[in-house]
C-alpha positions in Angstrom: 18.0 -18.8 -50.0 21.1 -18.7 -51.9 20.5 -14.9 -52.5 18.3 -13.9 -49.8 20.7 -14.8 -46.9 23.2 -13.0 -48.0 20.9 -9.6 -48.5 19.7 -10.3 -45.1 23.3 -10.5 -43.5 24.2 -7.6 -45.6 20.6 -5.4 -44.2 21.9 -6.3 -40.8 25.4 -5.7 -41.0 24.5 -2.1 -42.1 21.9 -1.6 -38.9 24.6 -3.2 -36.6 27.1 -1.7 -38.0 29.2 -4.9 -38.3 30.4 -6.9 -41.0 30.3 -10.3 -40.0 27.0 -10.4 -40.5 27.9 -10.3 -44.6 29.6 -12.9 -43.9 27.2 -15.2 -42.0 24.6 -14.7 -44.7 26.9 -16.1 -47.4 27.7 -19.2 -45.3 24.3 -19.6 -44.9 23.2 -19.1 -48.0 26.2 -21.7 -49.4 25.1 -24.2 -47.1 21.4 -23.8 -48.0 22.6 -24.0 -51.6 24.7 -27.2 -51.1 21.5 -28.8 -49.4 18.9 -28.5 -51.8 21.5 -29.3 -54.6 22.5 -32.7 -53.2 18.3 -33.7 -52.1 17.8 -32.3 -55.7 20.7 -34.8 -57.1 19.4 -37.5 -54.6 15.9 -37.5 -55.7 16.6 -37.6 -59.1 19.0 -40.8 -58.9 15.8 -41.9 -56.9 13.2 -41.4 -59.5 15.7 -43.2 -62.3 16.5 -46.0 -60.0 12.6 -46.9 -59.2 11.6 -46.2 -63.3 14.5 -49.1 -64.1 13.5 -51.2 -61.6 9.7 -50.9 -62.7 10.4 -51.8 -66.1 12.7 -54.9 -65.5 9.9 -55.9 -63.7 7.8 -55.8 -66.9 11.0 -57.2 -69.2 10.4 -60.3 -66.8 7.5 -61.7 -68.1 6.8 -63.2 -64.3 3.1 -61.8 -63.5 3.3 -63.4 -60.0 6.6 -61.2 -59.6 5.2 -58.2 -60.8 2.3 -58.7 -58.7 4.3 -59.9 -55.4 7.0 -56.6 -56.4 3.5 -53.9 -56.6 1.8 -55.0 -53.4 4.9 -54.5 -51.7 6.1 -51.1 -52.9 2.3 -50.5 -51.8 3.1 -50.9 -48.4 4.1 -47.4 -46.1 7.0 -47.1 -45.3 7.7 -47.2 -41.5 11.4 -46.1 -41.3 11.8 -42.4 -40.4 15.3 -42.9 -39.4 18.4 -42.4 -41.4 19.8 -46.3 -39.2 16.3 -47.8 -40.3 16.2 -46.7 -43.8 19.8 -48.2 -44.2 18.4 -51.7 -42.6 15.2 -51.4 -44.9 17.4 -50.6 -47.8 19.7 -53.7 -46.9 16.8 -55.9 -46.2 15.3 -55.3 -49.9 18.6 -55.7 -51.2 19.2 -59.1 -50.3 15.5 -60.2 -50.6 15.9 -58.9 -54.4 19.2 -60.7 -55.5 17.3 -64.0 -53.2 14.4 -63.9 -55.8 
C-alpha cells in the first residue's frame, strides 16, 4: 500500500489532470504504512508477553495453576470491542496479581 497508493494517485492525477490526486495517494499510502507498522509492533509485544507469561507458569512448579491458567486461555474470547477488551484485560489483571 505504501507504494501502490501513491502510483495510483499519481495514474489519476495524469487522467484528471490534477495534482492533488499525488498528493492523496501519499497520505494514503503514509497512513496505511503507519497502520500495519503499529498492528505489526502490537502483535509482536503480544506474542512476547503470552511466551513470558507461559513459561512463568512452568517456573511455578503449581500443576493446579498451570492447569486452572490453560483451561482458561482455552476459552473464546467474547470481547469484540475495543471498551470490552480493556474490561477483559482489567479483569485478568487483577484476578492474576489475586492468585
Amino acid at each position: 500500500d505504501f507504494v501502490s497508493e501513491p502510483v495510483k494517485g499519481f495514474k489519476r492525477s495524469i487522467e484528471e489532470l490534477d495534482p492533488s490526486y499525488v498528493m492523496d495517494g501519499v497520505a494514503r499510502g503514509t497512513g496505511s504504512l503507519a497502520r500495519h507498522t503499529v498492528g505489526g509492533i502490537v502483535d509482536s509485544a503480544s506474542l512476547l508477553t503470552e511466551t513470558f507469561s507461559k513459561n512463568m507458569a512452568v517456573l511455578t512448579l503449581d500443576r493446579k495453576y498451570a492447569q486452572r491458567r490453560d483451561r482458561f486461555k482455552a476459552m473464546p474470547g467474547t470481547n469484540t470491542t475495543f471498551v470490552g477488551g480493556v474490561e477483559s484485560g482489567m479483569g485478568k489483571l487483577f484476578r492474576g496479581v489475586a492468585e
